[in-house]
C-alpha positions in Angstrom: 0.0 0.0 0.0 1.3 3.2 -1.1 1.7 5.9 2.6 -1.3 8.4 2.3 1.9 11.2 2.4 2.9 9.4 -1.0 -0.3 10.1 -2.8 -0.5 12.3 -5.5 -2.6 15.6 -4.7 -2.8 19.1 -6.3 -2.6 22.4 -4.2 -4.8 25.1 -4.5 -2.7 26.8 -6.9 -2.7 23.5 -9.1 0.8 22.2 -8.7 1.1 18.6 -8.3 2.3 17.5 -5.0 1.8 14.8 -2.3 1.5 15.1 1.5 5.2 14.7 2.3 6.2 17.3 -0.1 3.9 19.9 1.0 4.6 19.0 4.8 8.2 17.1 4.7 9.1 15.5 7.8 5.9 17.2 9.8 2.8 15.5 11.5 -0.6 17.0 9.6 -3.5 17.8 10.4 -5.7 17.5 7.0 -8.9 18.9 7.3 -11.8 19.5 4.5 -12.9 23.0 4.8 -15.4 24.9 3.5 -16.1 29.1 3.3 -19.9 28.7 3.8 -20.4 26.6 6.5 -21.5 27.0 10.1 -18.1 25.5 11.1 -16.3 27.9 8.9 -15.2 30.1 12.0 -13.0 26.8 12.9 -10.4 28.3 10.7 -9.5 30.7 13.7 -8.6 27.2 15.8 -6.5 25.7 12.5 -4.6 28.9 12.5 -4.1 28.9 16.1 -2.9 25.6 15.7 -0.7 25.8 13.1 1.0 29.0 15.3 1.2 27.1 18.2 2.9 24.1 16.9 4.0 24.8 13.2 7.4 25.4 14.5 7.5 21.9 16.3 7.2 19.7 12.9 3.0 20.2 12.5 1.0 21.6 9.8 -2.3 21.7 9.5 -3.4 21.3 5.4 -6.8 22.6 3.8 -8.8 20.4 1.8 -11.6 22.6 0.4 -14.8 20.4 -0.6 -17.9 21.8 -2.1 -19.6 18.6 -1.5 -21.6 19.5 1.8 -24.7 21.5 0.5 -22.5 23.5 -1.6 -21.0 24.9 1.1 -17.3 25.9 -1.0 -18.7 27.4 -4.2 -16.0 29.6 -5.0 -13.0 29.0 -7.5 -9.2 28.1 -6.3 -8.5 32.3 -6.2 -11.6 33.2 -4.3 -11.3 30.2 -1.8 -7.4 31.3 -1.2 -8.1 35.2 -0.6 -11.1 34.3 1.6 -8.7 32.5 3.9 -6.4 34.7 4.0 -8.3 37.6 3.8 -10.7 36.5 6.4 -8.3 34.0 9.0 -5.0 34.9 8.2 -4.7 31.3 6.9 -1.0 30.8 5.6 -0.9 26.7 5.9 -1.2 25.0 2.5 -4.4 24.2 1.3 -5.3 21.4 -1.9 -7.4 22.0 -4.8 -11.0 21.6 -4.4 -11.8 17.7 -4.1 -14.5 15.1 -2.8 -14.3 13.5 0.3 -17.0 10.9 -0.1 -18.2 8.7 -3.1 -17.2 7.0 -6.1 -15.3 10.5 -6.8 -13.4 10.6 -3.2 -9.9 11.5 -3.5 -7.8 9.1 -3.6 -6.2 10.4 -0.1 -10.0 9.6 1.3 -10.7 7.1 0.3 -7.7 5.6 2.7 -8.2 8.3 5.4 -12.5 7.4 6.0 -11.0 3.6 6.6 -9.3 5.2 10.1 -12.2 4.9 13.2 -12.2 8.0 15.3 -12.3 7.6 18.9 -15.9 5.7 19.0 -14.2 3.3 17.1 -16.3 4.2 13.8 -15.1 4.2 10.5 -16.6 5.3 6.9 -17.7 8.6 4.9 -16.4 11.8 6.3 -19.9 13.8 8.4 -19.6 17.0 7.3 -16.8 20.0 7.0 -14.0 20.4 9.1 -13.0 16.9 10.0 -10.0 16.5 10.9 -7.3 13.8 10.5 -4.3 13.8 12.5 -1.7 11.7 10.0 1.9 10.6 11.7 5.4 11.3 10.0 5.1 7.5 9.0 1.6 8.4 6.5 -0.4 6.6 9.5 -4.0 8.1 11.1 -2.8 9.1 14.5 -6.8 10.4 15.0 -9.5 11.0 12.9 -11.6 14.3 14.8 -15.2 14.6 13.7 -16.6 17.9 12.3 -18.0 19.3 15.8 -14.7 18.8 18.0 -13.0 22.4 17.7 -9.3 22.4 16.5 -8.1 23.6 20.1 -10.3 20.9 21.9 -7.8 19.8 24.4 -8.0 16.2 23.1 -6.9 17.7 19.5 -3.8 19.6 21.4 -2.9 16.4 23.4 -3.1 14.1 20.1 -1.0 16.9 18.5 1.5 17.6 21.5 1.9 13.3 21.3 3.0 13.3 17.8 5.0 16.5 17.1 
């Protein structure tokens, strides 16, 4: 099986990449986002994260998905200003993608086959879940959509790995 940090992917700005290139030797924390959702304001947590750890070998990674009620409708430039714009966000984030279905990603298709802490496995719920991925490409946690990014369960799975 090829490491999920070895699979091919395509940043917002559409250069081909995978996982360990855009993070090297760092723990991630790869999260699908979305601009229009009730959960958007998360990105405040992400960036606090990344802040508070970047530095110690983390990165947290965008993964913008329109496929929650359309809830990412803009193109790869109006999804990168509205980061930054809005959240200061200055971790990398991938091109537009699925999460769930016959057109998941590659990438999710092997991350929805990691339980989270229930012990349940499958589709990702909605945006802004979260999968904490190892320097060795393996699901350290898999954080549903409700648990806020500075949850101290996300900080202590975090301050384990880094």
């Amino acid at each position: 099986m090829t490491s999920l940090r070895e699979i091919p992917v395509q940043t917002l700005d559409d250069k081909p990449t995978t996982l360990a290139e855009l993070a090297g030797d760092k723990v991630v924390l790869l999260v699908n986002v979305a601009s229009k959702c009730g959960l958007t304001p998360q990105y405040n947590g992400l960036v606090e994260l990344q802040n508070a750890f970047g530095h110690r070998g983390f990165t947290v990674i965008g993964a913008p998905s329109n496929q929650f009620m359309g809830q990412e409708p803009g193109t790869a430039e109006e999804i990168a200003e509205f980061c930054s714009a809005t959240y200061g966000v200055d971790f990398p984030l991938l091109e537009k993608l699925e999460v769930n279905g016959d057109g998941a990603h590659p990438i999710y298709r092997e991350l929805t086959q990691a339980a989270d802490a229930d012990g349940t496995a499958g589709d990702v719920q909605w945006n802004f879940e979260k999968f904490l991925i190892g320097r060795d490409g393996s699901v350290l946690a898999r954080i549903r959509p409700r648990t806020e990014p500075t949850d101290p369960s996300v900080i202590a799975a975090i301050e384990s790995a880094v």
